[in-house]
C-alpha positions, 0 to 999 in steps of 0.5 A: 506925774509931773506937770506944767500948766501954760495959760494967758489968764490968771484966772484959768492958771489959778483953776488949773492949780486949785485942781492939781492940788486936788490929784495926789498923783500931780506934782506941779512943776511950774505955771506959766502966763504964756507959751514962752516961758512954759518953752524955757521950762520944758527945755530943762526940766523932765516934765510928763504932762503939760496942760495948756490952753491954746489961744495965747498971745505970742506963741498958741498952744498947739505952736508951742507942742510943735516947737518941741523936740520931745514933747510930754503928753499934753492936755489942751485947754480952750474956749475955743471948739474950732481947735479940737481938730488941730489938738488931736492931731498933735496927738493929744491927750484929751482936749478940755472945753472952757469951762470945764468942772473937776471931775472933767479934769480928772478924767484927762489926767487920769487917760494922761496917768493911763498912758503913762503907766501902760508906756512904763509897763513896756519899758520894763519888759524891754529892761527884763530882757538880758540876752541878745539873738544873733542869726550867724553860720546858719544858726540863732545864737541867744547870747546872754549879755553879761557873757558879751566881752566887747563887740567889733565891727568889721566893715558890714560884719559884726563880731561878738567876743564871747568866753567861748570864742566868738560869733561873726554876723552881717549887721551893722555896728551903729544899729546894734548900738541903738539896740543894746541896753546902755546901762550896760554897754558903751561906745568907745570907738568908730569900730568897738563896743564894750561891756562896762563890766568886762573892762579891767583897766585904763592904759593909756588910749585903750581899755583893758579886757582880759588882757586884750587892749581895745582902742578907745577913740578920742571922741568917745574917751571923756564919755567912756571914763565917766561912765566906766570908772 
């Protein structure tokens, strides 16, 4: 896991480091002397942990989680009991009282690896799955997705075109967007939806799939050929 620490005293930071160092399961990424700077690093770098104490000069613990957009897990430090209940509102992973020894330390990153595995093990199963369910003509139709040639909305319907023709369902286009693995299909137009594998060819402002040219939009066109060809 990666991590990054955030601490206003040197003697803390270098505690927490001496502890990393201990965990062959932590990489640490960065160590910070305040919530600022563990901010910038946040922001550009993918980080799975951050530890940090909570009274800091400039900008608290608890600040800094709230100023992300999509936090880490986050292990709170402090000396302080009064901001447990704030830490564990932020849904944190475990809450470590000044001074704390190793052993309590590796309990936390060990509920914070835990976490981590278990999210993991869900987004695998999500991955195994390769077929869509489409309610349409009275019927459930499981469509495999590698059979889905490209997808076309018509206003509040939906159209799937598949070898053996295709199945027309009420359900919007934006929503299947969401839902649909983007390892495999791609936006290319307000009203289109195309599997990468199917497309043949680029001509001009179209994407080529068995003969059948489908319009690519001019918001969507940078994106579609770099992620097609």
């Amino acid at each position: 896991m990666k991590c990054v620490i955030a601490d206003d005293e040197k003697l803390a930071r270098n505690l927490i480091e001496s502890y990393v160092e201990k965990v062959p399961f932590l990489e640490l990424v960065a160590s910070c002397k305040n919530g600022i700077e563990a901010g910038e690093i946040l922001q550009n770098e993918e980080v799975d942990l951050l530890i940090t104490d909570i009274q800091m000069p400039e900008l608290l613990g608890t600040d800094l989680v709230k100023s992300l957009q999509n936090p880490p897990m986050v292990i709170f430090t402090t000396a302080y009991e009064d901001y447990a209940v704030e830490g564990f509102e932020l849904n944190a992973i475990d809450y470590l009282l000044k001074p704390f020894a190793f052993d309590r330390f590796l309990a936390a990153v060990n509920k914070a690896k835990d976490h981590l595995d278990s999210h993991s093990s869900e987004k695998e199963v999500k991955l195994k799955k390769d077929y869509l369910t489409i309610k349409a003509d009275h019927k459930l139709y499981k469509v495999q997705y590698k059979d889905i040639k490209f997808i076309e909305g018509q206003r509040e319907y939906v159209s799937f075109h598949i070898p053996t023709g295709r199945i027309t369902a009420l359900m919007s286009l934006k929503k299947l967007e969401e839902s649909l693995p983007s390892s495999i299909f791609i936006r290319c137009h307000k009203s289109y939806i195309v599997n990468k594998d199917k497309v043949e060819a680029l001509e001009g402002n179209g994407l080529v799939i068995e003969e059948k040219t489908i319009p690519i939009g001019q918001s969507y066109k940078e994106k579609v050929v770099e992620e097609v060809f």
